[in-house]
C-alpha positions as CSV (number, residue, x, y, z in Angstrom):
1,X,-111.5,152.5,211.8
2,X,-108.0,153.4,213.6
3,X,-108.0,153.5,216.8
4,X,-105.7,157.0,218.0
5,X,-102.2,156.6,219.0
6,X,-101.7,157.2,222.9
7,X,-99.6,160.1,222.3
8,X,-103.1,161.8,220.7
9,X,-105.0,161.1,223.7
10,X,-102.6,161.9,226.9
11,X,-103.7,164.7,228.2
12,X,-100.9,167.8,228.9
13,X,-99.9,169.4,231.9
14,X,-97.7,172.6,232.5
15,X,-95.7,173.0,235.6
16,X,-92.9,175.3,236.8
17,X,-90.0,173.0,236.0
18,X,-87.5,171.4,235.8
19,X,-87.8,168.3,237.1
20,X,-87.6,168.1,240.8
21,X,-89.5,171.3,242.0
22,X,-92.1,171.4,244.3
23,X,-94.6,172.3,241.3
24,X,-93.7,168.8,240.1
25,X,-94.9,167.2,243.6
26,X,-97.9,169.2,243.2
27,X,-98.8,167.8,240.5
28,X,-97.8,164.2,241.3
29,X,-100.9,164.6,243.8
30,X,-103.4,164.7,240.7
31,X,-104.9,161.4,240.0
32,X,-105.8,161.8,236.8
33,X,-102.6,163.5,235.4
34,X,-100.4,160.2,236.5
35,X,-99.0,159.0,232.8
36,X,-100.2,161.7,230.7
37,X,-97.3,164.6,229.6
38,X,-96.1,166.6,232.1
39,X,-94.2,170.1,230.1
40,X,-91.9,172.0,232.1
41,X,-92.3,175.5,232.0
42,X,-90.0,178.5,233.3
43,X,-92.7,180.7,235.1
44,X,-97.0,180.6,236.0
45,X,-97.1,182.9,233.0
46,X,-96.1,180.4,230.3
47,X,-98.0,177.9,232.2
48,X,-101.4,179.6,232.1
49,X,-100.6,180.8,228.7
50,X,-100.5,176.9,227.7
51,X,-103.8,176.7,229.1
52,X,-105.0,179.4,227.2
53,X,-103.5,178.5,223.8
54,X,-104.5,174.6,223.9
55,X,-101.1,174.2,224.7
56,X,-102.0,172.4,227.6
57,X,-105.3,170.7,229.3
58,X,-104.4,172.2,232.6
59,X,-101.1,173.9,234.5
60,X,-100.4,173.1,238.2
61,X,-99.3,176.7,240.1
62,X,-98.3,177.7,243.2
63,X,-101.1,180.4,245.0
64,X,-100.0,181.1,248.4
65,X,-97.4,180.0,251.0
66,X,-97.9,179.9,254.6
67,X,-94.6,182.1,255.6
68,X,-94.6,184.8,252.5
69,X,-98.1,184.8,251.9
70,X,-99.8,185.1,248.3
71,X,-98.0,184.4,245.2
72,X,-98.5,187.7,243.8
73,X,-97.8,186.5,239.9
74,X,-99.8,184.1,240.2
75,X,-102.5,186.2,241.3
76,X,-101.5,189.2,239.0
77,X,-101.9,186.5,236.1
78,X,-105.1,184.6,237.1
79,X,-107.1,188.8,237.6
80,X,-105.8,189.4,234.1
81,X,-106.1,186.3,231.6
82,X,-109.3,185.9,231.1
83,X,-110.9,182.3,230.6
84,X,-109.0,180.6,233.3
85,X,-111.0,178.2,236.0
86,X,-109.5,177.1,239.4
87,X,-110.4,173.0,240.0
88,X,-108.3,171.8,242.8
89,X,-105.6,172.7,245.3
90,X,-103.1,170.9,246.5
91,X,-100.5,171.1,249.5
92,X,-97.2,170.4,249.4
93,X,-94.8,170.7,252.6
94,X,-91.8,172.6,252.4
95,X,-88.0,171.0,253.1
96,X,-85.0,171.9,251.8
97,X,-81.8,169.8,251.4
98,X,-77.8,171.8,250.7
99,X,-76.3,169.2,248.4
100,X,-73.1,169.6,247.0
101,X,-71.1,167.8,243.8
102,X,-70.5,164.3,244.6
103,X,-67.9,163.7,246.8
104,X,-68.4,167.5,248.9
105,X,-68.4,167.8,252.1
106,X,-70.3,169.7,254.7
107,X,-67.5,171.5,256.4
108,X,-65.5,172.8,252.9
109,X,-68.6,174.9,251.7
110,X,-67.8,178.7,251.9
111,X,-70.7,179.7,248.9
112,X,-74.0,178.8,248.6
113,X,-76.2,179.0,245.7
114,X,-80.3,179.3,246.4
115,X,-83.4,181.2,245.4
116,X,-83.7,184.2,247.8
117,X,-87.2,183.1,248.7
118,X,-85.1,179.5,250.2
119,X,-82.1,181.5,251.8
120,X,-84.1,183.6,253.7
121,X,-86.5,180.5,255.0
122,X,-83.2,178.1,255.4
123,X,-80.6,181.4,257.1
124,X,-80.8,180.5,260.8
125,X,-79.8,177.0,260.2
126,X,-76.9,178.6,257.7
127,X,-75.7,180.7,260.5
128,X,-75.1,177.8,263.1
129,X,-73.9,175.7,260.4
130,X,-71.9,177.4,258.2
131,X,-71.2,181.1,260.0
132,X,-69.0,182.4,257.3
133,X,-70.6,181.3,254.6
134,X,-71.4,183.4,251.2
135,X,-74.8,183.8,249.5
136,X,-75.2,183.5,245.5
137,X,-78.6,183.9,244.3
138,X,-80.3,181.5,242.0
139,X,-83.0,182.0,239.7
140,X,-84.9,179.3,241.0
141,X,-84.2,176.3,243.6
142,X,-83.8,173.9,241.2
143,X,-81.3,176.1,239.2
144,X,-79.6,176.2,242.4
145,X,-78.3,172.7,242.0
146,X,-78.5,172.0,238.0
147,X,-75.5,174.8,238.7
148,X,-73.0,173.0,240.3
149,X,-73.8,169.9,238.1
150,X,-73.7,172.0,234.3
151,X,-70.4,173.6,235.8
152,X,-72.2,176.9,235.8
153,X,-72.6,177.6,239.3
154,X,-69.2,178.7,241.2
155,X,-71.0,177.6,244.2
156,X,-69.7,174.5,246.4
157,X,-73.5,173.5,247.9
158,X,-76.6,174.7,246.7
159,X,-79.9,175.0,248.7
160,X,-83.0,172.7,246.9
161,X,-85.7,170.8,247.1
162,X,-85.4,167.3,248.1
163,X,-86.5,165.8,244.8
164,X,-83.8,167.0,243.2
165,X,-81.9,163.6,243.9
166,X,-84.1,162.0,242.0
167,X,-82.6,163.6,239.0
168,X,-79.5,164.9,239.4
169,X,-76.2,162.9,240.8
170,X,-75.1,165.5,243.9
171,X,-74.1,164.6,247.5
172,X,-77.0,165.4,250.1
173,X,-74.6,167.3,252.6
174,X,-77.9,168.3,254.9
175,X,-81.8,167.9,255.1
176,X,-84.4,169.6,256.7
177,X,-82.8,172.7,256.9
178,X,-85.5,175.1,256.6
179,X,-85.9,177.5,259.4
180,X,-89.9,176.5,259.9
181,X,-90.4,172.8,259.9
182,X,-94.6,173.7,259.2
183,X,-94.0,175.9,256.3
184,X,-96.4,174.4,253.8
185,X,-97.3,175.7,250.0
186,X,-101.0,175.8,248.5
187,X,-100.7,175.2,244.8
188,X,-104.4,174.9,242.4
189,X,-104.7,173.4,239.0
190,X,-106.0,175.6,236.2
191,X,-107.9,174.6,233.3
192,X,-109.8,176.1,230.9
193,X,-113.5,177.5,231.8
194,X,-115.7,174.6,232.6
195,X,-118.4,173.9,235.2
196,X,-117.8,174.0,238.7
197,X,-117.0,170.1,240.2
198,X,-119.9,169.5,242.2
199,X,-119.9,170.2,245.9
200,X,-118.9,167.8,248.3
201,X,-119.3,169.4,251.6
202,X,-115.5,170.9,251.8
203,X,-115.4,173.2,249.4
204,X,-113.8,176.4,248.4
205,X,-114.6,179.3,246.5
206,X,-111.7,181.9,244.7
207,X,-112.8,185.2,243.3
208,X,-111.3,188.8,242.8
209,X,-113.1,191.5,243.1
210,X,-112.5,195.4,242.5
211,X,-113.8,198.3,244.9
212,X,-116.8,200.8,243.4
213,X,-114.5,203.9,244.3
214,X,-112.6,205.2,246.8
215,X,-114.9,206.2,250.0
216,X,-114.6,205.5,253.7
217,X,-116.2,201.8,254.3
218,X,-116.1,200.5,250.7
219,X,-113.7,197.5,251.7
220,X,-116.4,197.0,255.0
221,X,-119.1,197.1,251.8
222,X,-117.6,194.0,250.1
223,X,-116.4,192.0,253.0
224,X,-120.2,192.3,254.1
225,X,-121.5,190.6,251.2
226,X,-120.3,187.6,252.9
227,X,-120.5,188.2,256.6
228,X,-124.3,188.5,256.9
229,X,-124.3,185.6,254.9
230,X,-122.8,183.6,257.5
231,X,-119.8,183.1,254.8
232,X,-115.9,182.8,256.2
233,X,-113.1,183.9,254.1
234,X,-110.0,182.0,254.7
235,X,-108.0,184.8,252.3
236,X,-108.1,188.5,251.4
237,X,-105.2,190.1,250.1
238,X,-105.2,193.1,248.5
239,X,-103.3,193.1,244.6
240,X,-102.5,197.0,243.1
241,X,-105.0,197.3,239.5
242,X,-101.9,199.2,238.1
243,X,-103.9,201.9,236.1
244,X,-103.4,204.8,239.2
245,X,-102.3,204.5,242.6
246,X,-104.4,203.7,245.1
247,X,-106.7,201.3,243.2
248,X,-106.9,197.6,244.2
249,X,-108.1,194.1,243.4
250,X,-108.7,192.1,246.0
251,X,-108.1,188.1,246.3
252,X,-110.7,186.4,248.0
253,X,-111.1,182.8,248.8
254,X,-114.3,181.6,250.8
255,X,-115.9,178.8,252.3
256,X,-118.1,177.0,250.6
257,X,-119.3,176.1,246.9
258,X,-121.4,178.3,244.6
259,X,-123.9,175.9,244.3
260,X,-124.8,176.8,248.1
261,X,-127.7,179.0,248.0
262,X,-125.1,181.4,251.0
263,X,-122.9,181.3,248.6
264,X,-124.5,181.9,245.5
265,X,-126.5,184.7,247.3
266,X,-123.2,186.3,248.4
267,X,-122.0,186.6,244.4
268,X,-124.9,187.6,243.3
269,X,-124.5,190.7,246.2
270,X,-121.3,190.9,245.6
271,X,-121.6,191.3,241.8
272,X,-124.0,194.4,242.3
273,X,-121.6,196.0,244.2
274,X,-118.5,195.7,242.5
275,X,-117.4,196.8,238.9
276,X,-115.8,193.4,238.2
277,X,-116.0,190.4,240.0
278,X,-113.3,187.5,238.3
279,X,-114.8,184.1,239.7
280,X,-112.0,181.7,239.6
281,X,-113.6,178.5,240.9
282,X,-115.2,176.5,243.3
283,X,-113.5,173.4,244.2
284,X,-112.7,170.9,247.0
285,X,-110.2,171.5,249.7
286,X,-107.2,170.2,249.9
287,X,-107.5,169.4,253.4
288,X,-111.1,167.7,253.1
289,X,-112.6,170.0,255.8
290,X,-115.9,170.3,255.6
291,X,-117.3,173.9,256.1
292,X,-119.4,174.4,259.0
293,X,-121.8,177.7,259.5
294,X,-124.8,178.3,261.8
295,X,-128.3,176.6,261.1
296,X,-129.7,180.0,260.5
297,X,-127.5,180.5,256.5
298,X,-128.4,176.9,255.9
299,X,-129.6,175.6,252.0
300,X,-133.3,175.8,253.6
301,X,-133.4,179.1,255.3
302,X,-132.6,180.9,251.8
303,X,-134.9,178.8,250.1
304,X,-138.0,179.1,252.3
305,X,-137.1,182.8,252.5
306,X,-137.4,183.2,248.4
307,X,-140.8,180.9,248.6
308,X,-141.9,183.4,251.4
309,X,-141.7,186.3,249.0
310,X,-142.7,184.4,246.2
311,X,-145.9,184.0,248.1
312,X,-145.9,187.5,248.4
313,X,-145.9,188.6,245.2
314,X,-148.4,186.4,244.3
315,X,-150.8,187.3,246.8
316,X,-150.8,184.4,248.8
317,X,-152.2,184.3,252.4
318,X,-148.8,185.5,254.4
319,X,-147.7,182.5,257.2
């Protein structure tokens, strides 16, 4: 018997590349994808589509940043392609550095090349330090400084993430020049449908769900289904369906693991009332906090409140 090569077993991994974006520290946080292949990809739709085809074991997205809110592709693409499960998230703080060609300096730079996304977090600090300074859009921050080394870019500095001087030769003119020294990303890995991981305590749950119809207190109708189950939702945003206006999907993720009776009571509502419910995945936090709710929507409560009816039904002497 052969034993298979280690190129048949390594597992694959899409990411928004190239090298040196914050996708790729992402996904440098995932144990189990250290020495396997890691494919660079140009946007979350080729990366999930990997998934999909058996392209790829699992694809590392960003889902939400604290300043702009929601990725909305990301979103967009995880309502629509179906057979797609959410098993971890991941946080990744958000820096910038302006490098320049080697040799620049800070004081000759007149045009800068960035994402729009990174200009508009990084313009205070562009107005003190460079006042008359002139803004070329990039398609991404890590095309931003592959520019001015290809010999594409007409730029003199370029706004990126710090990584990039791992793989690129370019002269670090300034760090930490993002407007909002907190400003974090969440990012989740995607795999194929499987099995929830089991719960450890910290968990979180991502669904989205669609409105009924259109009728005063519909959107109070859904968020209820976890209220009165004691059930906090750490994100709601609202996503357009795209088949008429004014009809939504809404992005939901909540505390706590499907495997909690709360929780699995609250899909179970949930799924009566809406049309289509998408569940995404229940999977640790990234920040290891555990989820705490009042004794009263406890594992026990549920569970001595189905044995109660239970009883009923079966004409047991009521307690």
């Amino acid at each position: 018997m052969t034993c298979p090569s280690d190129d048949a077993v390594r597992r694959v991994y899409s990411y928004l590349g190239p090298a040196g974006t914050f996708t790729e520290v992402a996904l440098g946080q995932v144990p189990e994808a250290r020495d396997q292949t890691w494919r660079p990809v140009r946007n979350v739709g080729e990366a999930l589509g990997d998934v999909v085809a058996g392209r790829a074991d699992a694809a590392m997205i960003a889902i939400e940043n604290s300043i702009d809110g929601g990725v909305s592709t990301a979103q967009d693409a995880l309502a629509t392609m179906p057979g797609l499960r959410i098993v971890g998230e991941y946080l990744v703080p958000v820096s910038f550095v302006l490098v320049g060609r080697p040799g620049a300096r800070l004081e000759d730079v007149t045009l800068v090349a960035a994402h729009p996304v990174a200009y508009a977090q990084c313009l205070q600090w562009l107005t003190g330090a460079l006042p008359a300074h002139a803004h070329l859009p990039a398609a991404s921050n890590v095309a931003s400084a592959v520019g001015l080394v290809d010999g594409t870019s007409d730029a003199d500095a370029a706004i990126a993430p710090p990584g990039i001087l791992d793989h690129h030769e370019l002269e670090l003119l300034a760090e930490d020049i993002g407007d909002n020294p907190n400003a974090v990303t969440r990012f989740v890995l995607v795999s194929r449908t499987v099995a929830p991981p089991p719960p450890t305590g910290a968990d979180k749950t991502s669904l989205i769900a669609e409105l009924p119809d259109d009728h005063p207190g519909a959107l109070l109708e859904l968020l209820e289904q976890f209220s009165t189950r004691g059930i906090n939702l750490s994100l709601i945003e609202s996503r357009p369906i795209g088949d008429a206006l004014g009809r939504y999907r809404f992005v939901i993720d909540a505390d706590g693991h499907i495997e909690d009776e709360r929780m699995a009571d609250a899909l179970l509502g949930l799924r009566r009332f809406s049309p289509k419910v998408t569940f995404l995945g229940s999977y640790p936090r990234a920040d290891r906090a555990i989820v705490r709710y009042p004794d009263r929507y406890s594992d026990e409560v549920f569970v001595e409140a189905r044995d109660w009816l239970r009883g009923l039904l079966s004409g047991e002497p009521d307690r």
